[in-house]
C-alpha positions in Angstrom: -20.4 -18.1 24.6 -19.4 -20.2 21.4 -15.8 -21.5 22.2 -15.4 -22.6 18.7 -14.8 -18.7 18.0 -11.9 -18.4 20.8 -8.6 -18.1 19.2 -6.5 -21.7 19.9 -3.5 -20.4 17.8 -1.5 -17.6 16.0 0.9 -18.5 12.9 2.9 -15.6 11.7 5.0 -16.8 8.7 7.9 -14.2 6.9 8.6 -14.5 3.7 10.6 -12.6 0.7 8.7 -11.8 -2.3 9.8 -10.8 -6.2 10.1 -7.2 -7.0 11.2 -5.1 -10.1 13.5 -2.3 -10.5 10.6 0.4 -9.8 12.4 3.1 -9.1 11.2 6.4 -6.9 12.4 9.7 -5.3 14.7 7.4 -2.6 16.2 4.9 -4.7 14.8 1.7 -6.1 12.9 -1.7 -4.7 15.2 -4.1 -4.0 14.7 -7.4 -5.5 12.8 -8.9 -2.6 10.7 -7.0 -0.3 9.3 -9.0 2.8 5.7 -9.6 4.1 4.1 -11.0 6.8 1.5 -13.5 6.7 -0.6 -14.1 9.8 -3.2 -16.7 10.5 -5.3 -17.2 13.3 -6.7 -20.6 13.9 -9.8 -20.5 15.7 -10.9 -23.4 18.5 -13.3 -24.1 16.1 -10.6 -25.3 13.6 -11.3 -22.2 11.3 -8.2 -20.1 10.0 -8.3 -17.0 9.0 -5.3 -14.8 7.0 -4.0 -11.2 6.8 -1.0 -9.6 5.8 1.2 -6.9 6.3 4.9 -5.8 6.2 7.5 -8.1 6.9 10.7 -5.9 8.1 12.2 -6.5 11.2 10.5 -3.9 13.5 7.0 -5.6 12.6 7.8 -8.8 13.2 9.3 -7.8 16.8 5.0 -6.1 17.4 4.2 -9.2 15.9 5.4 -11.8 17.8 3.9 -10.9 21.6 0.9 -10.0 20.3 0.0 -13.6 18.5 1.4 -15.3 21.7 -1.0 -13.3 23.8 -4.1 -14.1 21.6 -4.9 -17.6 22.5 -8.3 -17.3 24.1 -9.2 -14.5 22.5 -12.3 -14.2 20.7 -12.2 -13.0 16.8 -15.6 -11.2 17.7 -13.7 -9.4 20.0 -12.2 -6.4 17.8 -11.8 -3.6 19.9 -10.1 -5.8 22.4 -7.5 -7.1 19.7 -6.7 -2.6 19.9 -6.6 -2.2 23.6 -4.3 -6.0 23.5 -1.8 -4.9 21.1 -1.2 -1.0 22.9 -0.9 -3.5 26.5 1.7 -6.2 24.9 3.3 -3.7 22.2 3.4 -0.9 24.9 6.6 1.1 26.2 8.9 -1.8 25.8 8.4 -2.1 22.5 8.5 1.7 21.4 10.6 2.9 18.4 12.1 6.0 17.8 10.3 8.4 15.5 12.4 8.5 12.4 11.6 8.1 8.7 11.1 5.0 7.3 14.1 3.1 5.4 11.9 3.5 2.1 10.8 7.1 2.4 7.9 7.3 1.2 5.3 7.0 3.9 5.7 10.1 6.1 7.3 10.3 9.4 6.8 7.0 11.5 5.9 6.3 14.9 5.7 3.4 16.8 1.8 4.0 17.0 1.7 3.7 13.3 4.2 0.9 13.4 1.8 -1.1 15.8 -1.5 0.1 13.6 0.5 -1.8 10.6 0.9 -4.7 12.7 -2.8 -5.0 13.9 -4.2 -4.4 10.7 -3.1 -7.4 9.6 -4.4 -9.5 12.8 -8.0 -7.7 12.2 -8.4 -8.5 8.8 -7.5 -12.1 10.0 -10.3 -12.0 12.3 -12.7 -10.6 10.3 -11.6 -13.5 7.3 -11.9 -16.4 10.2 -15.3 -14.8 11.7 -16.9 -14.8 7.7 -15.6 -18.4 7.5 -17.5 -19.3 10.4 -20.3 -17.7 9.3 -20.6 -18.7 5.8 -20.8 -14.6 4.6 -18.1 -12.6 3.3 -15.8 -10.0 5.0 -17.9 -7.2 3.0 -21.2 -8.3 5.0 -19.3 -8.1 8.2 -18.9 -4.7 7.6 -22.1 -3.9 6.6 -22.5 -5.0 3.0 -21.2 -3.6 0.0 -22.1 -1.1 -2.1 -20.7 -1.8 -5.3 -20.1 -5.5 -6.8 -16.8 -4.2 -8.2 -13.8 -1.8 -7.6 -12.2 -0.1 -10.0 -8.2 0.4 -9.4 -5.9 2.6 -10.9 -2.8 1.4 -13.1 0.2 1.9 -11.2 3.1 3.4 -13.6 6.8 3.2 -12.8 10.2 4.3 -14.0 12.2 1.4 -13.6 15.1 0.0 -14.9 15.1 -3.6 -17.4 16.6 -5.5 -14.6 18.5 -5.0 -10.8 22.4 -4.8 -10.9 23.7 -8.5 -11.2 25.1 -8.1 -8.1 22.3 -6.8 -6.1 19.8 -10.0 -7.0 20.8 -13.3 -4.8 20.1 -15.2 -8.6 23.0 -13.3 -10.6 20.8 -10.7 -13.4 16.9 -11.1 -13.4 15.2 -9.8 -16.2 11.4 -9.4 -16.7 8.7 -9.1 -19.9 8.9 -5.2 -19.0 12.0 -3.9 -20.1 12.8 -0.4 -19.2 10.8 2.6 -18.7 13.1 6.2 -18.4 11.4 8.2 -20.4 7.7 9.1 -22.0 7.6 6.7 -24.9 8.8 3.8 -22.1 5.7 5.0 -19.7 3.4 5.4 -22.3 3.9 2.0 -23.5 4.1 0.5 -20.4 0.6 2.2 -19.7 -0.7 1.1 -23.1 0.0 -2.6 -21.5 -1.4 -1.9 -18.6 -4.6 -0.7 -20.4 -4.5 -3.8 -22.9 -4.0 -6.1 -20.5 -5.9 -5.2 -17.6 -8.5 -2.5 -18.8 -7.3 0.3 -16.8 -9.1 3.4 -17.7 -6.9 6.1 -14.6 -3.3 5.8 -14.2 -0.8 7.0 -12.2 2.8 8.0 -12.3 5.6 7.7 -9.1 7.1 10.3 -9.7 10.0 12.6 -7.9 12.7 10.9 -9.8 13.8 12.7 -12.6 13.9 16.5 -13.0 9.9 17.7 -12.8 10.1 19.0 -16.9 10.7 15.3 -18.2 8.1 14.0 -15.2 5.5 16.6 -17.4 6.6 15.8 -20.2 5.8 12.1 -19.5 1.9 13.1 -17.9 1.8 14.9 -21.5 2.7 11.9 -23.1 0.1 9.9 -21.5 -2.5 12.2 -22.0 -2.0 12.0 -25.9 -2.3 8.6 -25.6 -5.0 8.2 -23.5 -7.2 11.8 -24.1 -9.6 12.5 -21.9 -8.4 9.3 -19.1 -7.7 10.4 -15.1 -3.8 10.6 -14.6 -2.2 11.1 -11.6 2.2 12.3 -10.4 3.3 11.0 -7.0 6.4 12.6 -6.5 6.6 11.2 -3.0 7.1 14.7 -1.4 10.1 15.8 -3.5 9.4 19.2 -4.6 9.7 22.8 -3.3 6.9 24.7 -3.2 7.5 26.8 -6.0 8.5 23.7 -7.9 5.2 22.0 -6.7 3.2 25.2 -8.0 5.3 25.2 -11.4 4.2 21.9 -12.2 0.6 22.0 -11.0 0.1 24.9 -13.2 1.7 22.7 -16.5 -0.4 20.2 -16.1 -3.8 21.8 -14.3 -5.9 20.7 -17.6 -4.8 16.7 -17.6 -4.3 15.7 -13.8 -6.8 13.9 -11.4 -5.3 14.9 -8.6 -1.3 15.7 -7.6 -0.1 13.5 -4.7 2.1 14.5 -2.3 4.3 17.0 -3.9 5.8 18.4 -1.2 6.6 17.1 1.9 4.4 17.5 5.5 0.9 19.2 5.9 2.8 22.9 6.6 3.9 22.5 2.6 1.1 20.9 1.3 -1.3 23.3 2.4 1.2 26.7 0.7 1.0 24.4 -2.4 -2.5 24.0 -1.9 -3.2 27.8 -1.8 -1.3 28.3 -4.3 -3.5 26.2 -6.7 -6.6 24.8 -8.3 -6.0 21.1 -9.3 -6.7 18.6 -6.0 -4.2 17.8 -3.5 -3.8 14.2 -2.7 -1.7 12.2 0.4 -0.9 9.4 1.9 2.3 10.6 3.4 0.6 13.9 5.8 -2.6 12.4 7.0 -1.5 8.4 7.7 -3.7 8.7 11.4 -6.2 10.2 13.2 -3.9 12.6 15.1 -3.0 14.4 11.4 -6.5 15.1 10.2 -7.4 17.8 11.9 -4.4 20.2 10.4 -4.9 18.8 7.2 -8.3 19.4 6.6 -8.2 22.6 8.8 -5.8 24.4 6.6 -7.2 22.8 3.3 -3.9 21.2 2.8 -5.5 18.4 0.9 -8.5 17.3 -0.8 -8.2 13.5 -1.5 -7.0 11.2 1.4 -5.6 7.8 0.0 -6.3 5.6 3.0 -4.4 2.6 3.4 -6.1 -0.2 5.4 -2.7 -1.5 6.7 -1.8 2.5 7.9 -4.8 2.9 9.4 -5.6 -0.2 11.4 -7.6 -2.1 9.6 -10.9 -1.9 7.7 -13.5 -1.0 10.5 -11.4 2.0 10.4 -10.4 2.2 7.4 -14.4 3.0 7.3 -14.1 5.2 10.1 -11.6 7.3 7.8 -14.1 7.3 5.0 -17.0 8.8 7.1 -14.9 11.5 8.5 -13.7 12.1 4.9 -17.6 12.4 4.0 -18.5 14.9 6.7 -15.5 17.3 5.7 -16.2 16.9 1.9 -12.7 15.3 1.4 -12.5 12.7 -1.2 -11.1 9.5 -0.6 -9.1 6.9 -3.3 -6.8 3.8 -1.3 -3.5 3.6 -1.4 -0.8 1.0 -2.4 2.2 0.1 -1.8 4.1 -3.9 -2.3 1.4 -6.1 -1.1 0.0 -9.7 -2.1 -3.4 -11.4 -2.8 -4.5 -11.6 1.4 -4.3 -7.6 1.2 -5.8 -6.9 -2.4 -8.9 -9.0 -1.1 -9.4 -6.7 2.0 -8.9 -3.9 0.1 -11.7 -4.6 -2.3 -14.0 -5.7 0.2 -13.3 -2.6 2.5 -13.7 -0.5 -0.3 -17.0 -2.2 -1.8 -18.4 -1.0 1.5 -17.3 2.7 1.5 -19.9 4.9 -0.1 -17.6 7.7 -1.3 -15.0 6.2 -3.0 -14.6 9.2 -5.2 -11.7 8.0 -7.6 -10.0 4.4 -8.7 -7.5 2.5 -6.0 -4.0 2.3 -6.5 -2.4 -1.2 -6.8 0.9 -2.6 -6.8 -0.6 -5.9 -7.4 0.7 -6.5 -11.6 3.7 -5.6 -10.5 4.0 -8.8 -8.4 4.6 -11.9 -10.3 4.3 -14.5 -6.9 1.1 -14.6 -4.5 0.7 -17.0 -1.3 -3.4 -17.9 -2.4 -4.3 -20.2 -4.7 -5.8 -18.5 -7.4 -4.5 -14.6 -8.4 -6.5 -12.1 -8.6 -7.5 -10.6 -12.1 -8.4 -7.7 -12.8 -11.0 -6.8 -15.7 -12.0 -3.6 -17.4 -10.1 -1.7 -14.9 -11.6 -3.4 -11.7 -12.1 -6.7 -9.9 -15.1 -8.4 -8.8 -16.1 -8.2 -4.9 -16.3 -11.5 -3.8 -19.0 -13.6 -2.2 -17.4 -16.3 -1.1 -17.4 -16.5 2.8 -14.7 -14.7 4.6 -12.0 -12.6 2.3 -12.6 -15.6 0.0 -8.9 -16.3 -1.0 -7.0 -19.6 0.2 -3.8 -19.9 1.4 -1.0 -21.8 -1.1 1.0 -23.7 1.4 3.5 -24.6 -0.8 3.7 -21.3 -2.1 4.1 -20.0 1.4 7.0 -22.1 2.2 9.0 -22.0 -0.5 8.7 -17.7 0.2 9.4 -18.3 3.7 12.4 -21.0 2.7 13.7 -17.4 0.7 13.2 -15.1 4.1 15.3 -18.0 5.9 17.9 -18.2 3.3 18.6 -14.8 2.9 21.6 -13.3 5.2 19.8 -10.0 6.0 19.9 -7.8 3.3 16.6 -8.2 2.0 14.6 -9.0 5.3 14.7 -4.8 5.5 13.2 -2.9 2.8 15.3 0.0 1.5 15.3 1.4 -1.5 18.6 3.6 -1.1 20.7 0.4 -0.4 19.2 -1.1 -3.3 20.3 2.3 -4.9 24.0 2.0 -3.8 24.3 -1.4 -5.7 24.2 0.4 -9.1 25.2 3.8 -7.9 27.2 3.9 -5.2 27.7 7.0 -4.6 23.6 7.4 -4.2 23.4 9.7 -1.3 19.2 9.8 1.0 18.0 12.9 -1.0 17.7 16.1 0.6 14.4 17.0 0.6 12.8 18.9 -1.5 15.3 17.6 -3.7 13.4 20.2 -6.6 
């Protein structure tokens, strides 16, 4: 066997990144959110990258699964699984509970540990291309496609975050505030201008669902004909749900998540014709067989990170396929490592039926050398051996030099502390909160 493919060593590397005031159905994104960078060096001298979150409870999975890698071979997939359920086992279970930002379903510490592996995969899969001079997307099979489209990602959000709440005093941005239709619609028609997005979608679920409509109208007189999407995050009733399906059944893609759990989803779905979409109710393969039993949805959003990776991120896709389920990708704070799986993952997947979401605009600071830019709506699936992005070291240090400053607050992500700072009286919302 070729030693040079045996891992020697395991970096992981915390760090704080820049975030707006994008506000949602819990709160509002603090201004850092944390991320995990992992690299795994190879005997051979050949390092490979992923990422993933960086709150607390990650980093705890994280850390006995890189020390028990050395030796391990990047080849060696499936064993990376049955290592991490061995060394991230009982003594490292979690409650099941919701997670601090809300927005992502009920979590477990199977799905905790699936976050955490993800990350490890895609840094074998990166280090194995490297080796081999071919790209991730070959590894999986080839692509498909030589681009991916992706969705523009809308956002209510306030100008800047309360003075208080931002370590650097007030912090504001080119955006400027978006709290109503003429604010989203102009920060779509940027979007569009800059980028070339052709779909977009709202986060919805914080105001009251008649301005949320009114702000989807808005947007389709803007752009007539274009694919728009509401992610409430699981905030409405099922009544409310129906209500606002049936206002907007001639201009939406798809509705995501409007009510919360598969039990909902699926009334809501009975209830309507426009497509049901989630990646709160079917987040692993334990979920999918309710959901697609009881037609509670019709698009999956799969989320590489969620899932485990991109082998089964792939896996997802073809069950998807066989029950005539489409499939988009989800989003949520990530960096340049994850945007390059995601596109190379998703090159590979024959039925991506609909655009990916992306967080990436949004994020003003990247650890890889050269951002990714986006074109006509899409990016270009790289070539270049491995994920083909390269680590900025500086970059990475000064974020990590953040993570290590900071006294706490920020190393968690939650969106109703970040709340509290401007309204502190902000209570977790009840939900269905409409």
């Amino acid at each position: 066997m070729d030693s040079a493919l045996a891992v020697d060593q395991v970096r992981l590397t915390p760090i704080l990144i820049a975030d707006p005031p994008l506000l949602n159905t819990q709160g509002v994104h603090q201004p850092y959110t944390p991320r995990l960078i992992v690299e795994v060096i190879t005997r051979g001298g050949v390092v490979g990258v992923g990422e993933t979150y960086g709150d607390g409870k990650y980093l705890e999975l994280a850390q006995p699964l890189a020390e028990a890698l050395p030796g391990h071979r990047i080849t060696d997939v499936n064993g990376l699984f049955a290592l991490a359920d061995e060394v991230c086992g009982e003594s490292h279970r979690v409650e099941t509970s919701v997670d601090a930002g809300g927005l992502r379903g009920v979590q477990t510490a199977d799905k905790l540990r699936l976050s955490v592996v993800s990350a490890f995969e895609v840094a074998f899969l990166d280090a194995l291309g490297k080796h081999r001079g071919e790209p991730v997307h070959a590894l999986l099979g080839g692509k498909v496609r030589d681009a991916v489209d992706y969705s523009a990602y809308l956002f209510y959000r306030w100008a800047e975050h309360p003075a208080d709440a931002h370590p650097a005093g007030t912090v504001k941005d080119e955006w400027g505030a978006a709290l109503d239709p003429a604010g989203v619609v102009a920060q779509a028609r940027r979007f569009a201008d800059t980028y070339g997005f052709r779909s977009f979608k709202l986060k919805g679920g914080v105001f009251a669902p008649d301005e949320e409509i009114a702000a989807i109208r808005a947007l389709a007189a803007e752009f007539p004909g274009q694919p728009l999407r509401l992610d409430p995050n699981g905030a409405w009733s099922v009544p409310t749900s129906l209500y606002v399906a049936e206002q907007l059944a001639d201009v939406l893609e798809y509705l995501e998540d409007p009510a919360s759990g598969t039990g909902l989803m699926a009334q809501v779905s009975a209830g309507t014709g426009v497509p049901l979409a989630t990646n709160m109710c079917v987040t692993t393969v334990p979920e999918i067989a309710e959901a697609f039993r009881r037609d509670a949805v019709q698009v999956v959003l799969s989320d590489h990170h969620y899932w485990g990776g991109l082998r089964r991120t792939q896996e997802l896709a073809a069950i998807c396929r066989a029950f005539g389920v489409g499939l988009s990708m989800h989003s949520n704070t990530h960096l340049g490592i994850s945007l390059a799986a995601m596109t190379h993952v998703a090159s590979t997947v024959p039925n991506l039926d609909y655009a990916c979401d992306s967080h990436y605009p949004w994020q003003t600071e990247d650890v890889i050398t050269v951002r990714h830019t986006f074109e006509d709506g899409h990016l270009t699936v790289s070539d270049a051996p491995g994920l083909g992005v390269e680590l900025d070291r500086d970059a990475l240090a000064a974020l990590h030099r953040r993570w290590l400053e900071d006294d706490g607050t920020m190393r968690e992500r939650d969106d109703l502390a970040a709340m509290r700072k401007a309204h502190p009286e902000w209570q977790r919302p009840s939900l269905p909160r409409w």
